[in-house]
C-alpha positions as CSV (number, residue, x, y, z in Angstrom):
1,X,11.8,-110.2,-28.5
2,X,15.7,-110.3,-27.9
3,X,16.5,-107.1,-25.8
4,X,19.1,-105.4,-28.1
5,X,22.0,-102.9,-27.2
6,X,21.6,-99.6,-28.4
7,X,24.8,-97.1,-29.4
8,X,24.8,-93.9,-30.6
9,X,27.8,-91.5,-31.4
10,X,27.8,-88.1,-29.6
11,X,29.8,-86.2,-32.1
12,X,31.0,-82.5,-30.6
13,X,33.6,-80.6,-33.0
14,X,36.9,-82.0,-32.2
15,X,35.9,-84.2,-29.4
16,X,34.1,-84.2,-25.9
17,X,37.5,-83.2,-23.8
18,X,37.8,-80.0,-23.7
19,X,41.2,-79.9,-24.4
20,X,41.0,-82.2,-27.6
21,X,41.5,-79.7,-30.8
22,X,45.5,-79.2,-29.1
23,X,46.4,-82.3,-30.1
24,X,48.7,-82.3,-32.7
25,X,46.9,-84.1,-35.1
26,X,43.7,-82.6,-34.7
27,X,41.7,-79.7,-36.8
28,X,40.8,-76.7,-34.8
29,X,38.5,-76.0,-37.2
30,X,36.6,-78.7,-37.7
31,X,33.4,-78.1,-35.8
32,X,32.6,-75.9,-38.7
33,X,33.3,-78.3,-41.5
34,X,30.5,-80.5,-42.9
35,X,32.9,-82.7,-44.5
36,X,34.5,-83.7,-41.6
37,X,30.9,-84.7,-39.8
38,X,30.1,-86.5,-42.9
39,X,32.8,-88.8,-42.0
40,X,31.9,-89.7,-38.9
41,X,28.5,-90.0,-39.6
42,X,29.7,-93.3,-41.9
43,X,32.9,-94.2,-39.9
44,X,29.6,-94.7,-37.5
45,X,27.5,-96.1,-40.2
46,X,29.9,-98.8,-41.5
47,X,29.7,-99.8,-37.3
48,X,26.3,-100.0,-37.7
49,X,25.6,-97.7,-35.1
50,X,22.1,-96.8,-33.9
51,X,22.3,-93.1,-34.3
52,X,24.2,-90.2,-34.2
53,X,23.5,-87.2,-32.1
54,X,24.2,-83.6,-31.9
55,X,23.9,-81.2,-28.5
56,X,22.9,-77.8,-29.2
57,X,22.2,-74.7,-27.1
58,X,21.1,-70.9,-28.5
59,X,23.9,-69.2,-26.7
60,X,27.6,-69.7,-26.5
61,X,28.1,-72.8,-24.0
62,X,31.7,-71.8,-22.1
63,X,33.9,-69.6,-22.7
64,X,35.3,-69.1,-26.0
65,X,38.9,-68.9,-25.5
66,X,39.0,-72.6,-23.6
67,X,38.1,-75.0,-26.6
68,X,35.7,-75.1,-30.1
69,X,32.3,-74.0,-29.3
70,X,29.2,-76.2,-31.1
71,X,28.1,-73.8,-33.7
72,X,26.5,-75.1,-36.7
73,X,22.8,-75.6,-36.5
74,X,22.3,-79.7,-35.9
75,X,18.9,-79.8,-38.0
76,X,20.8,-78.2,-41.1
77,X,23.7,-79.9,-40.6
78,X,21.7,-83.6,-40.4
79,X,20.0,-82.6,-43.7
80,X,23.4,-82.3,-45.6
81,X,24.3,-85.6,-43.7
82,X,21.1,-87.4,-44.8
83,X,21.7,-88.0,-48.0
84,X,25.3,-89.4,-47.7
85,X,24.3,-91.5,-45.2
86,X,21.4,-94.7,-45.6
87,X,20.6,-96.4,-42.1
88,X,22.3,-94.5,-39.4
89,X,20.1,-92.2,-37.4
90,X,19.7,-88.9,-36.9
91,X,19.5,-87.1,-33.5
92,X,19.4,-83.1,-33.3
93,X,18.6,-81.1,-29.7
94,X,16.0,-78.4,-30.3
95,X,14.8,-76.2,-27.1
96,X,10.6,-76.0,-26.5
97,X,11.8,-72.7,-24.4
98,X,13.0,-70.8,-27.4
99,X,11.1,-72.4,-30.3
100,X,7.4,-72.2,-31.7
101,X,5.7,-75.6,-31.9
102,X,4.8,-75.5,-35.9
103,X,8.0,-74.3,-37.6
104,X,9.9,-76.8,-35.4
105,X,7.5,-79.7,-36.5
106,X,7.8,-79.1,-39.6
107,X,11.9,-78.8,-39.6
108,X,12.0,-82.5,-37.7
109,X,9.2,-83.6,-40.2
110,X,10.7,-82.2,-43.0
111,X,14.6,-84.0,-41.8
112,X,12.5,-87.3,-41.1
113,X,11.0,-87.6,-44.8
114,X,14.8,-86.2,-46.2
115,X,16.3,-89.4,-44.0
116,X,13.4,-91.6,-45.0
117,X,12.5,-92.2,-41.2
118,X,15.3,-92.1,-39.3
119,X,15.3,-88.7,-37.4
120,X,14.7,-87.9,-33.9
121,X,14.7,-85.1,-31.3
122,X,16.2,-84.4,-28.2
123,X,13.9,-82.0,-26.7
124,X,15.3,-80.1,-24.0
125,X,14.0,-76.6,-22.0
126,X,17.4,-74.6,-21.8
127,X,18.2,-73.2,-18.5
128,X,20.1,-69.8,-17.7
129,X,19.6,-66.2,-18.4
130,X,22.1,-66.3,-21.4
131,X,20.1,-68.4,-23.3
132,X,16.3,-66.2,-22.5
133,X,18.7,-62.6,-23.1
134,X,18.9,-63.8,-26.8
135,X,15.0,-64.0,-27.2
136,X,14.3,-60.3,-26.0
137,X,13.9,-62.0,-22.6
138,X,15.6,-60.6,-19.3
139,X,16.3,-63.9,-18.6
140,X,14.7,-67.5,-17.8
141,X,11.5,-68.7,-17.0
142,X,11.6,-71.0,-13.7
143,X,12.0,-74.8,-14.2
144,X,8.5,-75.4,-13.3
145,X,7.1,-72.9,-16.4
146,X,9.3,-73.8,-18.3
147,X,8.1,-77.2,-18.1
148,X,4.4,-76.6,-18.3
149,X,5.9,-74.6,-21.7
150,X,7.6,-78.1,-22.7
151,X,4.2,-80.1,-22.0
152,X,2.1,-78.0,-23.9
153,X,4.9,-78.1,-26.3
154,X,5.3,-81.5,-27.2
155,X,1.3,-82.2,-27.3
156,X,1.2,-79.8,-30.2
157,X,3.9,-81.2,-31.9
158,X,2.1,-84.3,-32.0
159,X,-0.8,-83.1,-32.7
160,X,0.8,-81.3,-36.0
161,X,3.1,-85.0,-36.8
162,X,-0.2,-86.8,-36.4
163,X,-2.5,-84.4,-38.2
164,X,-1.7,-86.5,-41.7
165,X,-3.3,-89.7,-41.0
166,X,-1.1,-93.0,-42.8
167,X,-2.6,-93.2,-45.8
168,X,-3.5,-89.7,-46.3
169,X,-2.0,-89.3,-49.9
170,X,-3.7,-91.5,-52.6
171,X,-1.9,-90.2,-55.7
172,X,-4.9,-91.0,-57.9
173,X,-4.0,-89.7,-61.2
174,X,-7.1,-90.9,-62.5
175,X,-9.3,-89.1,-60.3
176,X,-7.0,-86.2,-59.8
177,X,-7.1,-86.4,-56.2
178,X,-3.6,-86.2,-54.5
179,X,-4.3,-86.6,-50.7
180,X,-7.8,-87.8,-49.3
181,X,-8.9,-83.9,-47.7
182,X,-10.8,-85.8,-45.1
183,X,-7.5,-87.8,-43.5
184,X,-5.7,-84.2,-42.7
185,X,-6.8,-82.6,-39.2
186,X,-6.3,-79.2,-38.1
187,X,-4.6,-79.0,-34.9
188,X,-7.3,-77.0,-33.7
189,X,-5.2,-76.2,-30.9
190,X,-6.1,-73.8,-27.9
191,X,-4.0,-73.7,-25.2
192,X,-2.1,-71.9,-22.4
193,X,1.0,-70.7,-24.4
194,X,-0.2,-72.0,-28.3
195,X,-3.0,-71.5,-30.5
196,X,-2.3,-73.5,-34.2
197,X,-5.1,-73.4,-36.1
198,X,-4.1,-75.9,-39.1
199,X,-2.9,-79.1,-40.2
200,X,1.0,-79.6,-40.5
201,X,2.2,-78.9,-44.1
202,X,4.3,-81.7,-43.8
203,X,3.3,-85.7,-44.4
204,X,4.1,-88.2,-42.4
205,X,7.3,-90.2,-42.6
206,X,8.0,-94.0,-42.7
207,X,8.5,-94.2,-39.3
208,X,5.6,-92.1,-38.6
209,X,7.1,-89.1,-36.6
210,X,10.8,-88.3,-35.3
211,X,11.7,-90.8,-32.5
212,X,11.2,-88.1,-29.7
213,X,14.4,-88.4,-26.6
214,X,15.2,-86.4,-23.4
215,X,18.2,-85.8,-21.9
216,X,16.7,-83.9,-18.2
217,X,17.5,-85.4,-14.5
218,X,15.3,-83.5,-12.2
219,X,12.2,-84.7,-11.0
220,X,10.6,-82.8,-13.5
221,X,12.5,-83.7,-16.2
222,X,12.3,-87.7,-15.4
223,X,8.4,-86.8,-14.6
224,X,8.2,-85.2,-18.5
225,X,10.6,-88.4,-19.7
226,X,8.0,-90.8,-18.5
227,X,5.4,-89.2,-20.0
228,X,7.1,-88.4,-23.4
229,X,10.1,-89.8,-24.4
230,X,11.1,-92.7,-26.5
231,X,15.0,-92.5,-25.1
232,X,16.7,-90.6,-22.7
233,X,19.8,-89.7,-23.0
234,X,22.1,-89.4,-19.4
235,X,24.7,-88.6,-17.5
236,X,25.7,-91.1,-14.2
237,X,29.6,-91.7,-12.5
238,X,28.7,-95.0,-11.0
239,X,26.8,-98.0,-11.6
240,X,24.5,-97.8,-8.6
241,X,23.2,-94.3,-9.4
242,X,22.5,-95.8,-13.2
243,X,21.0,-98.6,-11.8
244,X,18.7,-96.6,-9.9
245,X,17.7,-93.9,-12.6
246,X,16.9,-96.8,-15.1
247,X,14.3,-98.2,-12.7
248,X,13.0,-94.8,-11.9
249,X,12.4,-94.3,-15.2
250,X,10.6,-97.0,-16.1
251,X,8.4,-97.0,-12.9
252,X,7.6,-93.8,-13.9
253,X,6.1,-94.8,-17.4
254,X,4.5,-97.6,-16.2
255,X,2.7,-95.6,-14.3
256,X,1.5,-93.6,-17.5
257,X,0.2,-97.0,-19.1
258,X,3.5,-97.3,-20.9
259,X,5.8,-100.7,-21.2
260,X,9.7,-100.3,-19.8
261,X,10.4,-101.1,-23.4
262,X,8.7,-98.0,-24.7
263,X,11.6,-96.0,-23.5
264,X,15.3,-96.4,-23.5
265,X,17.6,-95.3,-21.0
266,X,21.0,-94.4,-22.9
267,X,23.7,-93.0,-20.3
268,X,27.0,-91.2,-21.8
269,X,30.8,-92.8,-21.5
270,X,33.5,-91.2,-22.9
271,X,35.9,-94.0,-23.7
272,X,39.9,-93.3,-23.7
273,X,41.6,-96.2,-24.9
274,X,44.5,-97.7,-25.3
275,X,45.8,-101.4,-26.4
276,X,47.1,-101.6,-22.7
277,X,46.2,-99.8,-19.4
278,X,49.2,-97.6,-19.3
279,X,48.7,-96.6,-23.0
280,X,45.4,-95.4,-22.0
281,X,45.9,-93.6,-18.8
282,X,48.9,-91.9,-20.9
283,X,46.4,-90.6,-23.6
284,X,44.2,-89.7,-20.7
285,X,47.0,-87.9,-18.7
286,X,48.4,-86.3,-22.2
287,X,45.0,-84.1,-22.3
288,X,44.4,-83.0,-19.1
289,X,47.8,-82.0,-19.1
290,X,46.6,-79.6,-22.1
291,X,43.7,-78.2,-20.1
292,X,44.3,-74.8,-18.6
293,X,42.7,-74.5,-15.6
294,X,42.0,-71.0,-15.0
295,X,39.5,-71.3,-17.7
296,X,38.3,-74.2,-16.8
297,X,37.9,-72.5,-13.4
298,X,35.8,-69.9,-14.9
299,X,33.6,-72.3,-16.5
300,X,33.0,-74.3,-13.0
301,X,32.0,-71.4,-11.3
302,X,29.6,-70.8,-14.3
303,X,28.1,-74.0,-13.9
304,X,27.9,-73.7,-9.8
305,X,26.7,-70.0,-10.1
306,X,29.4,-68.4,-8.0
307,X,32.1,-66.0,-8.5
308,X,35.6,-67.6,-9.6
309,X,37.6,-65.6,-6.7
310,X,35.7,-68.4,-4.7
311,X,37.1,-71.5,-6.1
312,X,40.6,-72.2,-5.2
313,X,42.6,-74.6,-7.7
314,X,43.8,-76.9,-4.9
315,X,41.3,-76.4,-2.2
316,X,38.3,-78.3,-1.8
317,X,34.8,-76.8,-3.0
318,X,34.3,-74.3,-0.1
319,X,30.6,-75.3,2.5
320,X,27.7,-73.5,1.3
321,X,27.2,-73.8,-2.6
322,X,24.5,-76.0,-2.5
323,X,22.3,-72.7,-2.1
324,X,24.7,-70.4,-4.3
325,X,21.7,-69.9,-6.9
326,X,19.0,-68.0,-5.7
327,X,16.7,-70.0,-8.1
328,X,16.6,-73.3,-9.6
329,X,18.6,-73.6,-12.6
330,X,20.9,-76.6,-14.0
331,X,20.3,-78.0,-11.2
332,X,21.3,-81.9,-12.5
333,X,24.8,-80.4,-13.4
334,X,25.2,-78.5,-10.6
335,X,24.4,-81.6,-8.6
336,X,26.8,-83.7,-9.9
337,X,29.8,-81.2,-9.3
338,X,28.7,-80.9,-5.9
339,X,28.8,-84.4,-5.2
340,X,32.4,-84.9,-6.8
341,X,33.4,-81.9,-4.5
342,X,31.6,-83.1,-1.4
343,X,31.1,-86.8,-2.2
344,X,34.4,-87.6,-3.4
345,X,36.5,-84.6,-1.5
346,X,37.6,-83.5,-4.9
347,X,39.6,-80.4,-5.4
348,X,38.8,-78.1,-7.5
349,X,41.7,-78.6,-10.0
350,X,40.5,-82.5,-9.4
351,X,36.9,-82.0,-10.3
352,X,38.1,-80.0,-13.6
353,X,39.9,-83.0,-14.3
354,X,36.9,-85.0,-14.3
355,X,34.3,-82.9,-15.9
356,X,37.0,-81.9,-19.0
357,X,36.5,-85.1,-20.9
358,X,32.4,-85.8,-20.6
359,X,31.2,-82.6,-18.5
360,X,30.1,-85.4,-15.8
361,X,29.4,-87.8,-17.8
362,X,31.0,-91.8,-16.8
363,X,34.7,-91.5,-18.0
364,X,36.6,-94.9,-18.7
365,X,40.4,-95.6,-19.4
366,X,41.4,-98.5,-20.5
367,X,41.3,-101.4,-23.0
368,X,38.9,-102.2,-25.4
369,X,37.8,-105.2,-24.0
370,X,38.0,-103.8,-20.2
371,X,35.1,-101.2,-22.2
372,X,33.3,-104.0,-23.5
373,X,33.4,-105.6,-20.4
374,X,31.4,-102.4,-18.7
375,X,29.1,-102.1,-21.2
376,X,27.6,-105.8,-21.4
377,X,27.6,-105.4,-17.7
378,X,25.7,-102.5,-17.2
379,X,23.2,-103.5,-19.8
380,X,22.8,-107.2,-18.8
381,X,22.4,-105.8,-14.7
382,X,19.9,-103.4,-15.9
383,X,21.4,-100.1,-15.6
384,X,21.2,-98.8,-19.1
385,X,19.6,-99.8,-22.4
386,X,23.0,-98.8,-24.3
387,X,25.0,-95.7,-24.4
388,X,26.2,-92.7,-26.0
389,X,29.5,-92.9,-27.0
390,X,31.2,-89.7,-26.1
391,X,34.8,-90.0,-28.0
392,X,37.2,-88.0,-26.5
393,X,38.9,-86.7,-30.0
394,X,37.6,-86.9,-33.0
395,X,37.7,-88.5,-35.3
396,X,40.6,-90.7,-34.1
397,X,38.2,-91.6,-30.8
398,X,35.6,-92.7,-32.9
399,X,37.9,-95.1,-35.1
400,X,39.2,-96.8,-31.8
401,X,35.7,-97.3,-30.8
402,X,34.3,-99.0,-33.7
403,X,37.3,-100.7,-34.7
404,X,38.0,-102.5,-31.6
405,X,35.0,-102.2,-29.1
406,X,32.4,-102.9,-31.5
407,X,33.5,-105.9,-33.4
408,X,33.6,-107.3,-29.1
409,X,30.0,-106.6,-28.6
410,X,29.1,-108.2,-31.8
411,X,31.3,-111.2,-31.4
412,X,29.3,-111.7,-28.0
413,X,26.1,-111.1,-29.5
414,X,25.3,-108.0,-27.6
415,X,25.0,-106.0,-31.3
416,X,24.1,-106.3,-34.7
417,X,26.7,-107.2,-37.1
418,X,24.1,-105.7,-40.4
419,X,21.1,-103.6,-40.3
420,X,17.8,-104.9,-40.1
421,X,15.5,-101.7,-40.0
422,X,16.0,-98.4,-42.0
423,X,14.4,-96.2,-39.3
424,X,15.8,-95.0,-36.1
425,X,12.4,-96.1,-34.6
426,X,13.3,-99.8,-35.9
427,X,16.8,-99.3,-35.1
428,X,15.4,-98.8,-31.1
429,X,13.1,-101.3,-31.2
430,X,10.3,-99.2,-31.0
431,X,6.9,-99.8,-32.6
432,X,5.5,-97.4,-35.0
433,X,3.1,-94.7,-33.5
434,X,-0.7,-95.7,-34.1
435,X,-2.1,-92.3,-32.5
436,X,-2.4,-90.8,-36.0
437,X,-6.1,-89.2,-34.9
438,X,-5.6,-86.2,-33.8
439,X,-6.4,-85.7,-30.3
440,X,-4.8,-89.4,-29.8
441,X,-1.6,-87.9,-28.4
442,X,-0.1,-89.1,-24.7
């Protein structure tokens, strides 16, 4: 089968720099208004798009005062989508460290059979204390609990999508018998952290369960990709480091009996473009201009654990950080600020510059075919499957993206022009799960 391109939109309020909603033109308060998500979700529909995606977090991410904060729920928010939308899917982050594993199988069920097959999840395990002081917690469980958490996690999960085998519901109105009783399982689950008793109240979809996707870089978070996920979404600066994470990954489900096409590898790019070079590095220069960097300052130090007073705007990251935290935390994050500061020899006004468009995620300014350009590369040389398409303002980001970038990736037959599947799992090229026994799960 023809390896396809995969592209999903990353939608985030006004835009994934930070210092989008000042822009003249944009809506401050758009991150709250459905109608203006509806509209991207078919501006990226009529693209035909794989998917869109939403991040979420249960705690204020940054500081409040520096730019729009994500704050309507992404399952809720994909179920007023759904219906106004036909082929595009739909991708929300939910958190195995502050969830239970039946109400939140039955809230991606329940958004799967809405969508008629096309939703997914990015499961993630929330790091920081903020986060745990919100569930009655003093704060986090370390990476390696919360992890054994996520495991035990997603097994019941399956179980629960799983417990309604395919052709569980007869609808015999002669006999009067609606579902076949002996073709829905209990969970019968026992574990370290769960005990679920019953069947999920939900059926299964057309796609037979949410498409499941990661988005972790640590060892145990590429360890837990390899073992669950159906797409990972991530975050490299060069091509070398992508090129290296994409065959890491799919090493690392081989080695779980899996094929490399069983997962994707989707890294992030936020594209600022222009119909010329200097039109792009303008738009690029006109909002970093807009970014005040004491916040911004704040934030770093957040994200390094370390008092602000530290960080001088234009000094270099002072030696030592790399142990600031006296535990492991975010620590792919923190990583990749510490190798702009002692990779690169960034300042820290510099690094704040880089991380305020895509938080660390691959940055490009330039044309629309110097994008298209990048992307064929990358996925032709094997460093990514596709990408998420992190547009820097919305919606106008968007717009440029799959008015001019798009129709170039079709014209070289690196996308589709039409949709061929209705499910995000078709969309991916995946094939339909068969462990619909339960006890059948990875």
């Amino acid at each position: 089968m023809t390896r396809k391109l995969t592209l999903n939109a990353f939608l985030m309020t006004t835009g994934h720099h930070e210092s989008s909603w000042r822009l003249p033109e944009s809506d401050p308060h758009a991150g709250t208004e459905v109608e203006h998500y509806i509209r991207l979700a078919q501006l990226a529909e009529k693209a035909k798009l794989d998917a869109i995606f939403f991040a979420d977090a249960p705690v204020i991410q940054g500081p409040v005062a520096q730019r729009p904060a994500g704050i309507l729920d992404p399952i809720t928010l994909l179920s007023a989508i759904a219906p106004v939308t036909k082929n595009i899917g739909l991708i929300a982050t939910a958190s195995t460290s502050y969830n239970d594993p039946y109400n939140l199988a039955r809230r991606f069920a329940t958004l799967d059979l809405i969508s008629h097959g096309r939703a997914g999840w990015n499961v993630v395990t929330t790091a920081g204390d903020a986060a745990a002081q919100n569930f009655s917690q003093l704060g986090q469980l370390d990476s390696s609990q919360r992890y054994l958490r996520a495991h035990e996690f997603l097994s019941v999960v399956k179980k629960l999508w799983n417990s309604w085998e395919p052709d569980a519901i007869i609808a015999d109105k002669d006999s009067g018998t609606w579902a076949d009783p002996s073709r829905v399982h209990p969970a019968d689950h026992v574990g370290e952290h769960f005990q679920i008793a019953g069947a999920l109240n939900v059926p299964r979809s057309r796609q037979g369960h949410p498409v499941i996707i990661q988005a972790g870089a640590s060892a145990a978070g590429k360890e837990f990709a390899a073992q669950w996920a159906e797409a990972i979404f991530t975050a490299h600066q060069s091509f070398e480091s992508a090129r290296d994470f994409y065959q890491e990954i799919k090493n690392r489900a081989t080695a779980y009996g899996r094929s490399e096409q069983s997962v994707k590898v989707l890294p992030g790019i936020v594209p600022i473009l222009g119909s010329s070079e200097s039109e792009a590095i303008e738009l690029a220069d006109t909002l970093d201009e807009l970014i005040l960097p004491e916040y911004a300052k704040k934030t770093l130090a957040q994200q390094l654990h370390v008092d602000p007073e530290v960080l001088e705007l234009d000094e270099v990251l002072p030696e030592g950080l790399e142990s600031a935290a006296s535990k492991e935390k975010s620590t792919s994050r923190r990583d990749l600020i510490l190798n702009l500061g002692y990779g690169k020899n960034l300042t820290v006004r510099q690094i704040i510059r880089e991380l305020g468009s895509g938080r660390g995620h691959q940055t490009f300014t330039g044309t629309p075919e110097q994008l298209a350009d990048r992307i064929e590369y990358w996925f032709k040389a094997g460093a990514a499957d596709g990408f998420n398409i992190m547009a820097p303002v919305l919606p106008s980001g968007l717009e440029t993206f799959t008015e001019h970038v798009v129709p170039l990736l079709q014209q070289r037959k690196l996308f589709r022009t039409e949709y061929d599947q209705r499910t995000l799992r078709g969309h991916y090229g995946l094939e339909e799960p068969t462990d619909h026994q339960v006890g059948l799960v990875r």
